[in-house]
N, C-alpha and C positions, 0 to 999 in steps of 0.2 A: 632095034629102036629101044632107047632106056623107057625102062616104066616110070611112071608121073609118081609122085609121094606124093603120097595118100594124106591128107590136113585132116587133121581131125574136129571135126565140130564140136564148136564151143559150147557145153550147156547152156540151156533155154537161159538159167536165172540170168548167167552172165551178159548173155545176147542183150536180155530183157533191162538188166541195168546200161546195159552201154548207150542204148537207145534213148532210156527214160533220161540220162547224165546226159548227154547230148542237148534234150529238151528242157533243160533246167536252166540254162539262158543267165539269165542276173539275179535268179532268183536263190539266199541263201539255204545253201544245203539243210540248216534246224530249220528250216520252215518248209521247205519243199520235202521233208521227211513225211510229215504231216499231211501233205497232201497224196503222195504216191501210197504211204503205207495204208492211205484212208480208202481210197480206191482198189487197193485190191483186197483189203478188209469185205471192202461190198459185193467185190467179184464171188468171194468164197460163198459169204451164207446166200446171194443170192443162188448159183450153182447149185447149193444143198438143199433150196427151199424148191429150185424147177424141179430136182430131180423126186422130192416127195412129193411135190404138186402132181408133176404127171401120173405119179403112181394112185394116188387117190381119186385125181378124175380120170382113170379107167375104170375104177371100180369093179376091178377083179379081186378076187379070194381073199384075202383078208382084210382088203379094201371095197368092198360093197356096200354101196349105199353111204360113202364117204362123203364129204363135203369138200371140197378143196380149196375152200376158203375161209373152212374153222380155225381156230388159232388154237384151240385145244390138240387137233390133231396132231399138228407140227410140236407142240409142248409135250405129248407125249412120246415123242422121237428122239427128244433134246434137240429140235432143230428151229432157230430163227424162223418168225414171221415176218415175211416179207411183203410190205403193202406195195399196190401195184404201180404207185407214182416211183418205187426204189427199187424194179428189178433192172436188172442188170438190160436187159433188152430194150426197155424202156428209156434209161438213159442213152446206149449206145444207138438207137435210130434216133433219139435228140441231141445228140452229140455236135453236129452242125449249127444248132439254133446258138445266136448272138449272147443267149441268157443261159447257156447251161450253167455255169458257174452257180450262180441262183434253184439251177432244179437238179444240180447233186446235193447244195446244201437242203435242199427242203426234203430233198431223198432221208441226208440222216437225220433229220429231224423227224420225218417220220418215224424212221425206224426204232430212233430209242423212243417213241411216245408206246410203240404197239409189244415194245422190247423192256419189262423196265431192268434187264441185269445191262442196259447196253444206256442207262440214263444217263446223260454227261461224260460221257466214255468217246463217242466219237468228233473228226475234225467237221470244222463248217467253214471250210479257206477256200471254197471256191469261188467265190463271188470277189474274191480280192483284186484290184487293179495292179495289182503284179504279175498273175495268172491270165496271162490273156484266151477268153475262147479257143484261138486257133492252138494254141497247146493242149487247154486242157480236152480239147477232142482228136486231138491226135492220142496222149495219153489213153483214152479211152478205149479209140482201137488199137491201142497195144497190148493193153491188158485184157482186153477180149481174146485174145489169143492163147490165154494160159488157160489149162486145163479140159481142152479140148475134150469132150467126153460127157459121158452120165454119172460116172460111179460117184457117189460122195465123197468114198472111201478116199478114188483117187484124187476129185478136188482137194480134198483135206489135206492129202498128203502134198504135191504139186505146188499149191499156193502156201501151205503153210512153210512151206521152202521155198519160196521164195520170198516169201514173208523175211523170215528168219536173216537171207541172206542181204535181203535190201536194208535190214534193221544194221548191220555189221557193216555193211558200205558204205551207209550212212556214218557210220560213225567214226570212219576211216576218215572219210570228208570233215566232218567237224572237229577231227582231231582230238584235241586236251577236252572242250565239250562233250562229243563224242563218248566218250569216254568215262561221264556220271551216268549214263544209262544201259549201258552196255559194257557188259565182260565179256573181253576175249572168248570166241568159241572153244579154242584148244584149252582155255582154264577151266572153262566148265564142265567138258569131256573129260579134263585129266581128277576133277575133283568127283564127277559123278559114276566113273568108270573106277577109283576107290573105295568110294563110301557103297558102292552096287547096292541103293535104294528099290529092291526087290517090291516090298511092302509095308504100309504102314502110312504112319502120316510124315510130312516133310514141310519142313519149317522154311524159310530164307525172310528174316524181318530188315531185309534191306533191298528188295525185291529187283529194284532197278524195271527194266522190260519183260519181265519174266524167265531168263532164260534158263536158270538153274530149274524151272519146274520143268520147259517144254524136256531138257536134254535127260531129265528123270524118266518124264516119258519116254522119249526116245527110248531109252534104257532097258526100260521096264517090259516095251514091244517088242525089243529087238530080243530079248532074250523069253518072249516068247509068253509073257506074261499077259496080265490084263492092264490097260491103265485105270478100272473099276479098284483095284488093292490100292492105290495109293490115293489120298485123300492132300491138298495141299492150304497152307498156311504162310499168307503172306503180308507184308507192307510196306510201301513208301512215302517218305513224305514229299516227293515233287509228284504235283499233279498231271501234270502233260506225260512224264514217262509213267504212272498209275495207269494212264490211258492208254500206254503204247502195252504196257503188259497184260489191260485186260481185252484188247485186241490179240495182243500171239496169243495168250492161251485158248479165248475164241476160238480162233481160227482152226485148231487143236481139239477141238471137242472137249478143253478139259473147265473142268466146276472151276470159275475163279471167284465163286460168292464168297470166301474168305482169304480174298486178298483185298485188304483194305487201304485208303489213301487215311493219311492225316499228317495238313503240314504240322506239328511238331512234332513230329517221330517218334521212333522205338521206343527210348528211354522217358521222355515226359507223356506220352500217350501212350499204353503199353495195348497195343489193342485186342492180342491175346491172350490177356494173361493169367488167365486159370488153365492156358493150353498146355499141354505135355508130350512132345513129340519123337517119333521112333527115329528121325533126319535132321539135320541144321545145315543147311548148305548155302555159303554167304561168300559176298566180298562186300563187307564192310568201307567206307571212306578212311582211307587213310592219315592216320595223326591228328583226328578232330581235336578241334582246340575248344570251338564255342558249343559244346554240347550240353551246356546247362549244369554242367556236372556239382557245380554249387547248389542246386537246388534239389540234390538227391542227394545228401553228405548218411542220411542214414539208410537210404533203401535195401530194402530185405533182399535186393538180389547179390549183392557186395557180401556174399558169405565166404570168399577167401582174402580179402582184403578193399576196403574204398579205393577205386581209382584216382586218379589224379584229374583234378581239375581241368587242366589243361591238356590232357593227350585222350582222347575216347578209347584205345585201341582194350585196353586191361578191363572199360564196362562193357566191349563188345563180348567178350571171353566172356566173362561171367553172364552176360545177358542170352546168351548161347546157352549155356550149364543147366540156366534157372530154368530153362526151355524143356530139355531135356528130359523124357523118360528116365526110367530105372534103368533100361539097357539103354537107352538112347548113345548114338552116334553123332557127332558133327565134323564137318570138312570145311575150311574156310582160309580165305586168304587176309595175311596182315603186313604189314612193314615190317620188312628185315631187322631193322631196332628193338622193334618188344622182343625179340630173341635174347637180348642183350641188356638192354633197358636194367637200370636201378633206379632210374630219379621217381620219386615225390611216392617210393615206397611201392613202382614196379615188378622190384628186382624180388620183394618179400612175397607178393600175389602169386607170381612164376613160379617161387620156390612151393609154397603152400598145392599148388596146382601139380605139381610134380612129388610132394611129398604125400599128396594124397590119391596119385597113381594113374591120374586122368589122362594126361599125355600119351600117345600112343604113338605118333609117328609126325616128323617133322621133314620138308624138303625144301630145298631152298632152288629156289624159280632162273630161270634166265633174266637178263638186264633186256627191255624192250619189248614186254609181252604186253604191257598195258598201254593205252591210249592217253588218259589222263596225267598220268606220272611217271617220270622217272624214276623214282626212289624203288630201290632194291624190294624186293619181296618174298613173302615163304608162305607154303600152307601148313596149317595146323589141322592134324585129325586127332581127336579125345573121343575119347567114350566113356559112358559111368560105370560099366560094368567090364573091365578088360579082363577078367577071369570066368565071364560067361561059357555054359557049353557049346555054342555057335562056334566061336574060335578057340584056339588056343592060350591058359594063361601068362599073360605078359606084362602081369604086373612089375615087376623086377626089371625091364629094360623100356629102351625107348629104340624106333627105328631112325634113324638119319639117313636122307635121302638127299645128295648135292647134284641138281642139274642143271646146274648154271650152266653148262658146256652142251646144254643140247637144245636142239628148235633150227630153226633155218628164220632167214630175212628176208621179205618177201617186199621191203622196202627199205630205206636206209634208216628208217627211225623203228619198224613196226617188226617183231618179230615171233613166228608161233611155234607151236610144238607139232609133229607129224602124228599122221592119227592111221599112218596105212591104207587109205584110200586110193592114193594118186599111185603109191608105191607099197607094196605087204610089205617089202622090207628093213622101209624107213616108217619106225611107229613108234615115236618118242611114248606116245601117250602109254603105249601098251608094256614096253618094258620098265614104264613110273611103277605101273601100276600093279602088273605082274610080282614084281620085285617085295612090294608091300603084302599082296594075297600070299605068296608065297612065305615069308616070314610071318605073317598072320594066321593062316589056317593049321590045322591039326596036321595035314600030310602035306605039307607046302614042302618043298625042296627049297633051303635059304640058304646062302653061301656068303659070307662079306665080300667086299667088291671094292678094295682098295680106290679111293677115291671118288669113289661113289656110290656104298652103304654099306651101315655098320650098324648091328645090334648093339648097342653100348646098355651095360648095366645102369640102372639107377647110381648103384655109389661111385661108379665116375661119372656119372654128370654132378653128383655133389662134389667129388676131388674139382671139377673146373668149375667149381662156386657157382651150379646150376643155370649155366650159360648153355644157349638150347642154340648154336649156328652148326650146321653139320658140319660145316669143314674142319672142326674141332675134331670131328670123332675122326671123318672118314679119310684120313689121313692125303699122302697124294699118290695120285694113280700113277701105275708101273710105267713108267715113258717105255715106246715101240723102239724096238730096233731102226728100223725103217723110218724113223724121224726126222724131218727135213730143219734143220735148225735155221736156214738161211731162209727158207721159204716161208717160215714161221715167224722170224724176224721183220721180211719184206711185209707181210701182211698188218701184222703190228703196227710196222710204221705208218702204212698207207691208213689206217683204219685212223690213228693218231693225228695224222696228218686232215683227214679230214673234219676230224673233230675239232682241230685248229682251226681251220676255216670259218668252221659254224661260229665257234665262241668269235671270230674276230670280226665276222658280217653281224653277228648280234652285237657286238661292242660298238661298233661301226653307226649301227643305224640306232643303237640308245644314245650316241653323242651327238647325232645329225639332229635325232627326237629335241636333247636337250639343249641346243643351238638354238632351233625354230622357237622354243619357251621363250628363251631368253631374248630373241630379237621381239617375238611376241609384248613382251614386258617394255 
């Protein structure tokens, strides 16, 4: 008799979102963020509040004669007070009543009153006549289901992945939206598995949800550290994702007292700006046009050149720099243009930035990594000090890194890099990265890689008039024997072929749109 194959079970998160997407009904995905992401926000510090609760009213060994209803106690745990109209049991046996909507909103409302780093931070969407009862108490007992257990440790860890992962689905869902609040997870692992944020403080003044700090975290545990060594610094100016980021790092155990909101931004609200940081790790908006840039024609951070009015990408560079320690590091992503750029006195910033040694390593990204945009893109890592004792000095070159040819599609618009999870063997993220430490450290093994990196001197990137696109240096890779030219053709076209389609149902339905106008009129 054949044996049965074996299905491998799904992870919880994924179970967990199929279920919740299921129960989302007519309700739009940016708003139904808001409520799932709020809900299991509550699940976590309530879980972390039972579990010191129960410890202090045993009142054994170094809980004797505790209180378990002091809010002192739990402040010095670093853990949420939770009042008893918002724990989690509390709501889940009223989860049936007609009105819950109403007694999860008074939940956080409590909570940020007895909480103030939690004041105006969380959602109050239950009571909405979109959310009806019989959801959100299904909801309820779904998320009762994660974290099964006592340990903090492992609530923390459990929900803040899931946290993490509904934040990314969500944004899969809202698409080009989607996509102002969240970075790519593989951009973030491939920028914070370079920059290897050990210790120190770490900057990101364009904060988005937080992710570039949780995956510093991440980082910093994994390899075994503390996340006590890294201190973070952040800002955004849209308030709803301000809130989504001081929930993830919540959830995290990590300080976000100095991630601040203010709508008008980095550049006219500098919020840190006597800060000095050992990290910068950003993805910037791409090719801001209205960033004010008229009303800072002199600002003291423009010390390689004033940007241009019209394009923010040249004040994000410098707004980085100004950041920056003596040894300080940054990792960031920008439009594949400012590689190139001359206009409105670009091309002279770049050159200045490169003639004063700051560039360290350039890599140029796949086409359909990001949610938001299409337009091409590269990361840029600088440091102030490239001839530190920590590395090696490499003042005199710059690394070029072309990966456009790697990542897989995991959708027909959406596309990541492999991080060796699913597969050890497929780890886009690791031979990025590998590649760079290795060319970077004192005993690194570096090798150029036809096609795909090349230590180029500084004076030829001045021979190509300091033009910073790697394909320039790293010439083109060896083609395989084994090369299927037909098969390579056939793919081409079909890939071709469907991109016709798209553009021709989108031409299609902007002359239907602009039909309907004019019958309108």
């Amino acid at each position: 008799m054949a044996k049965k194959k074996e299905t491998k079970e799904e992870p919880l998160e994924k179970q967990l979102w199929k279920s919740a997407d299921k129960l989302r009904k007519n309700i739009d995905a940016a708003e139904y963020k808001h409520v799932m992401l709020g809900l299991i926000f509550l699940k976590y510090i309530s879980d972390a509040f039972e579990e010191l609760f129960n410890k202090l009213n045993s009142g054994e060994g170094e809980y004797t004669g505790a209180d378990p209803e002091d809010k002192d106690e739990y402040k010095a745990e670093n853990v949420f007070f939770v009042p008893k109209d918002a724990r989690w049991n509390s709501l889940r046996d009223q989860a049936t009543q007609p009105t819950i909507g109403k007694i999860v909103d008074n939940a956080m409302d409590s909570l940020e009153k007895e909480n103030s780093d939690l004041k105006g931070v969380l959602p109050k969407v239950y009571a909405r006549q979109n959310l009806d009862p019989t959801t959100l108490s299904e909801l309820i007992n779904l998320i009762s289901k994660i974290a099964l257990g006592d340990a903090k440790s492992r609530s923390a860890d459990i929900l803040g992945h899931v946290f993490e992962y509904f934040l990314g689905e969500f944004a899969l869902a809202e698409g080009k939206k989607g996509g102002q609040f969240y970075t790519p997870r593989s951009v973030v692992e491939l920028l914070v598995e370079m920059l290897e944020p050990y210790k120190g403080r770490v900057m990101d003044p364009c904060c988005g949800s937080g992710g570039m700090f949780v995956q510093s975290e991440k980082f910093v545990k994994d390899h075994q550290g503390s996340i006590n060594d890294i201190s973070i610094y952040g800002q955004e100016s849209n308030q709803t994702t301000w809130r989504l980021a001081k929930m993830n790092l919540a959830i995290r155990g990590i300080d976000s007292s100095q991630v601040k909101w203010n709508n008008e931004g980095s550049f006219l609200n500098n919020a840190h700006k006597d800060v000095k940081v050992d990290y910068i790790i950003a993805n910037p908006p791409f090719n801001v046009s209205d960033w004010s840039g008229d009303l800072l024609r002199k600002d003291g951070r423009w010390k390689y050149g004033v940007p241009p009015t019209g394009n923010a990408n040249y004040a994000w560079i410098q707004h980085f720099m100004y950041h920056l320690s003596p040894s300080g590091q940054a990792g960031f992503v920008l439009a594949k243009g400012a590689l190139t750029s001359k206009s409105s006195g670009e091309g002279d910033i770049r050159k200045a930035l490169i003639d004063e040694g700051l560039i360290d390593c350039i890599v140029n990204l796949p086409s359909k990594l990001f949610l938001n945009t299409q337009i091409p893109a590269s990361l840029w890592f600088m440091s102030r000090n490239r001839s530190n004792g920590k590395f090696r000095d490499r003042r005199n070159e710059i690394l070029f890194i072309d990966a456009r040819n790697m990542g897989h599609l995991i959708n027909r618009r959406t596309r990541v890099l492999s991080n060796g999870i699913e597969d050890p063997e497929d780890n886009d993220i690791k031979v990025i990265a590998d590649t760079y430490h290795n060319w970077r450290n004192p005993d690194g093994q570096y090798e150029d890689v036809k096609g795909f990196c090349k230590a180029a001197p500084i004076e030829r990137v001045k021979e190509l008039d300091y033009v910073l696109t790697p394909g320039r240096y790293v010439g083109l890779a060896e083609v395989e024997d084994d090369f299927d030219f037909k098969e390579r053709f056939a793919s081409l076209k079909a890939e071709f072929e469907e991109q016709l389609k798209e553009e021709t149902t989108l031409n299609e339905r902007i002359s239907n749109n602009l039909s309907k106008i004019k019958l309108d009129e």
